[in-house]
C-alpha positions as CSV (number, residue, x, y, z in Angstrom):
1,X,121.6,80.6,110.8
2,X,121.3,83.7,113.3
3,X,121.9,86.9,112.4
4,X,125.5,89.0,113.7
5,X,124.3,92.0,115.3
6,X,126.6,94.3,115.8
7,X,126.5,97.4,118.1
8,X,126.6,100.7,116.1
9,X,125.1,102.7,119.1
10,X,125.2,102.5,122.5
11,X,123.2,104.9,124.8
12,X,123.0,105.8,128.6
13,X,119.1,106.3,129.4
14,X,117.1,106.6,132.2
15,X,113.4,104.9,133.4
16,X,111.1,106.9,135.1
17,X,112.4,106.2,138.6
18,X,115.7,107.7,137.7
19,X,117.6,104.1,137.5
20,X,120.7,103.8,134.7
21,X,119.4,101.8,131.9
22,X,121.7,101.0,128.4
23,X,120.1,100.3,125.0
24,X,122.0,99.3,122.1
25,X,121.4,100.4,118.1
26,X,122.2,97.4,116.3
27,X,122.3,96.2,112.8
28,X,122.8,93.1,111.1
29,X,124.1,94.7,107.6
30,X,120.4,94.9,106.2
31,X,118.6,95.3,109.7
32,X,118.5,97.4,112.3
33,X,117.2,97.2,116.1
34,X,117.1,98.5,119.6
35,X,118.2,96.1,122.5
36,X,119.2,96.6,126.0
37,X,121.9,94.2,127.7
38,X,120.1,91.1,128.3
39,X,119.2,91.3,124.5
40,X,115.7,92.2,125.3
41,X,113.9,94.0,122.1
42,X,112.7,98.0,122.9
43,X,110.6,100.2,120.8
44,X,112.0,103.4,119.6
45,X,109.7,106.9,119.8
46,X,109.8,109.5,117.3
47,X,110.7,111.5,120.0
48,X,113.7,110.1,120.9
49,X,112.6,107.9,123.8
50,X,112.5,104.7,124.3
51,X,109.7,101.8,125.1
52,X,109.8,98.5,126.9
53,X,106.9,96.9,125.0
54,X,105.5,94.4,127.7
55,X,106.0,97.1,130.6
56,X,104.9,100.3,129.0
57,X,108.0,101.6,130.5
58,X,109.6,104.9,128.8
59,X,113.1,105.3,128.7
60,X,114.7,108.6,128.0
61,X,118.3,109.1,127.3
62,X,120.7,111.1,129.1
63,X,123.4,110.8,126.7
64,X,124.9,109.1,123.8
């Protein structure tokens, strides 16, 4: 059986070329995770940003 996500976040961030990017805070009831649209997992920072974990790519949000 899969798991409901449900968005609790959703937040507007940026890559290092300036492009619009949206990652999602979602939990499960128990769990919680960081997706963008297509579903694809990222890798929150303790300083707030945001990492693509195949790419190395930061993301940095611009607002919440």
């Amino acid at each position: 059986m899969s798991a409901e996500w449900m968005n609790i976040q959703i937040m507007e961030c940026e890559d290092v070329v300036g492009r619009a990017v949206t990652v999602f805070r979602q939990s499960d009831g128990t769990h919680q995770r960081y997706v963008l649209g297509n579903g694809r997992k990222v890798e929150a920072n303790a300083d707030g940003t945001f990492v693509i974990p195949e790419t190395a790519m930061e993301l940095r949000v611009m607002g919440v």
